[in-house]
C-alpha positions as CSV (number, residue, x, y, z in Angstrom):
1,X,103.7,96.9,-48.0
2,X,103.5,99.7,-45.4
3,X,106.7,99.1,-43.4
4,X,105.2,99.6,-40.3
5,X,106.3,97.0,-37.0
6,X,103.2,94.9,-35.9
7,X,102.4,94.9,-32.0
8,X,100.8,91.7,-30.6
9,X,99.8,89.8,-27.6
10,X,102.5,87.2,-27.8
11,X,100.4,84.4,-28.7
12,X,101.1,82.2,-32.0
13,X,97.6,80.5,-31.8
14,X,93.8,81.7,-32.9
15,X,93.7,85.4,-35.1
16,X,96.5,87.0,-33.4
17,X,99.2,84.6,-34.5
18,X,97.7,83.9,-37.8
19,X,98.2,88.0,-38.8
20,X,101.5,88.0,-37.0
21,X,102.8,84.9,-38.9
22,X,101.4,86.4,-42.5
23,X,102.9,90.4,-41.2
24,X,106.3,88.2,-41.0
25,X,105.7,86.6,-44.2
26,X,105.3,90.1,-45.7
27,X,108.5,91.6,-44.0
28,X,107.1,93.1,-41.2
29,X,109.2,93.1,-38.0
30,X,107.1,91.6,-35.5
31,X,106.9,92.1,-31.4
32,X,104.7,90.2,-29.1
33,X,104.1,91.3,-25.3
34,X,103.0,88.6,-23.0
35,X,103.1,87.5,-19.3
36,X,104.7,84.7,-18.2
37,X,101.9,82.7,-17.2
38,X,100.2,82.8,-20.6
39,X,103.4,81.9,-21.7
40,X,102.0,78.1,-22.3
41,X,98.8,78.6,-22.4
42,X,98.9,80.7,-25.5
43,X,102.1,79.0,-27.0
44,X,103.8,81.7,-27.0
45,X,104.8,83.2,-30.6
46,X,108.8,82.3,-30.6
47,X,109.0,83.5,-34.4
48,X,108.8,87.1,-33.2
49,X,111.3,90.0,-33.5
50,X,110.7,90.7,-30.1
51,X,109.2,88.6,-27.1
52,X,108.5,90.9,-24.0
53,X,107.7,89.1,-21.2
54,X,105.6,90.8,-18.3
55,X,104.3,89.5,-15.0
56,X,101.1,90.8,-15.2
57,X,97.9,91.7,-17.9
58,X,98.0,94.7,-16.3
59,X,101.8,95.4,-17.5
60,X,101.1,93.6,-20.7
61,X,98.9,96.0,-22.0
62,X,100.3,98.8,-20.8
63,X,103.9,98.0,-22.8
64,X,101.8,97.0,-25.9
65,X,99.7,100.6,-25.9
66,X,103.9,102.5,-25.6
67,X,104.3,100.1,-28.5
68,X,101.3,100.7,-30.8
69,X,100.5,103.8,-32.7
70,X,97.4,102.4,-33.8
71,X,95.5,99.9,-32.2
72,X,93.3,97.4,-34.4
73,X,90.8,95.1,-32.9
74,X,89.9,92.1,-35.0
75,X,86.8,89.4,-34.6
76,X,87.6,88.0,-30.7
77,X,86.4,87.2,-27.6
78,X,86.3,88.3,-24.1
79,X,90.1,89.3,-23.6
80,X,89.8,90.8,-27.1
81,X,87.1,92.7,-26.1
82,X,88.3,93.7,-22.8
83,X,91.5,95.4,-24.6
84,X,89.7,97.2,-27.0
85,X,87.3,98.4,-24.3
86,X,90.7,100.0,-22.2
87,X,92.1,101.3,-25.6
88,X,89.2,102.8,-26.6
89,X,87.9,104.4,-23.1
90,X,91.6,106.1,-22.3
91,X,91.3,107.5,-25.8
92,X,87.7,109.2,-25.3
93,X,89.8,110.2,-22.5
94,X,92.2,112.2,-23.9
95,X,95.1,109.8,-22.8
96,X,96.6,109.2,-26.1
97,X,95.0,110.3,-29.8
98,X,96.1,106.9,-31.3
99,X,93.2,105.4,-33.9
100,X,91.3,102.9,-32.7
101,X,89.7,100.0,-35.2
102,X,87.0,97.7,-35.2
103,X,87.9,95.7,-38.5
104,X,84.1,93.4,-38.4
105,X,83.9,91.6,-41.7
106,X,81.2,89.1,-40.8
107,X,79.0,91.0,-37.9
108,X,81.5,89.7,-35.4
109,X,80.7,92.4,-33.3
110,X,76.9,93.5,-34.8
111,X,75.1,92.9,-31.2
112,X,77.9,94.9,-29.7
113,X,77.8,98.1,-31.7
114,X,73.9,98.1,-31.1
115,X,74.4,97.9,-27.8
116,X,76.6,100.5,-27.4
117,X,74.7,102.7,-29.4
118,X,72.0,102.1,-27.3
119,X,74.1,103.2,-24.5
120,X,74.7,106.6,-26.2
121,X,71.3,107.5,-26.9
122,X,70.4,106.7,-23.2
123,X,73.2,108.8,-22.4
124,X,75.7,106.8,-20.9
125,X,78.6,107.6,-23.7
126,X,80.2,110.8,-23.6
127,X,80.5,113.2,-26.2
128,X,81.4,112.0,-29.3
129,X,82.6,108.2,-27.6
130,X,81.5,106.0,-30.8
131,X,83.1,108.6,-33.4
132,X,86.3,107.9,-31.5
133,X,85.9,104.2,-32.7
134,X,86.6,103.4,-36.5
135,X,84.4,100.4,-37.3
136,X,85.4,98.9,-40.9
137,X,84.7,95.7,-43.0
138,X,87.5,94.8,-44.8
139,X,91.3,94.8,-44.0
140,X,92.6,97.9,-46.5
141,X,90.0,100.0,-45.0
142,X,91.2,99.1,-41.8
143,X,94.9,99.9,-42.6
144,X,93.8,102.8,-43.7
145,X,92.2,103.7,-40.9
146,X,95.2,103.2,-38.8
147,X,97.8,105.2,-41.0
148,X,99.5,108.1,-39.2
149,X,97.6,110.6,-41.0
150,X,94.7,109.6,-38.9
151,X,95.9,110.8,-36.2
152,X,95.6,114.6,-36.8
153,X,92.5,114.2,-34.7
């Protein structure tokens, strides 16, 4: 056990409320950020710690990046992939140094990673984008990824 507070979209349904449900089960305190119109849509996750409730995406992910310290992206689709492209962009950015994970233990995200590398050797990444992004297989490495030391970067 790492002791460390798990960060969610609010939802008690698909991945995100299976890892929040087994992070309860191992002792971690648990908060979930989501607006109120998802509310029933995504059954919301009423076992958390802490339910925010916003009015908009907008302000959901906003509270859930103050929240996070690490943000870890798991096998998803196009919401999932629409927050880990904000998290990651205002990192490349320079607007927060917090790790950001790709945990793909079954090529969940192969076509992706080919095409964004495709996009940095056209030269439409900046810099050093894709080292900014920690792609790992299995959930330790992952963790590990996302542990404080990691963010000395």
């Amino acid at each position: 056990m790492r002791g460390w507070e798990l960060v969610t979209g609010g939802g008690r349904v698909s991945m995100m409320g299976a890892v929040a449900a087994a992070a309860r089960a191992g002792g971690a305190r648990t908060v979930g950020v989501i607006p109120r119109a998802l509310i029933g849509r995504e059954v919301a996750d009423e076992g958390v710690d802490e339910l925010l409730v916003t009015e908009t995406m907008r302000e959901r992910k906003a509270l859930m990046e103050a929240h996070a310290d690490a943000f870890l992206t798991l096998p998803g689709g196009i919401g999932t992939c629409e927050e880990f492209f904000e998290v990651w962009t205002s990192g490349t950015l320079g607007m927060h140094d917090k790790p950001v994970v790709l945990l793909d233990p079954d090529g969940h995200y192969d076509g992706l990673l080919r095409w964004l590398r495709g996009l940095g050797q056209g030269g439409f990444l900046h810099g050093d984008a894709l080292a900014r992004v920690t792609v790992v297989t299995d959930v330790e490495a992952a963790l590990d990824a996302c542990t404080p030391a990691r963010r000395s970067r």
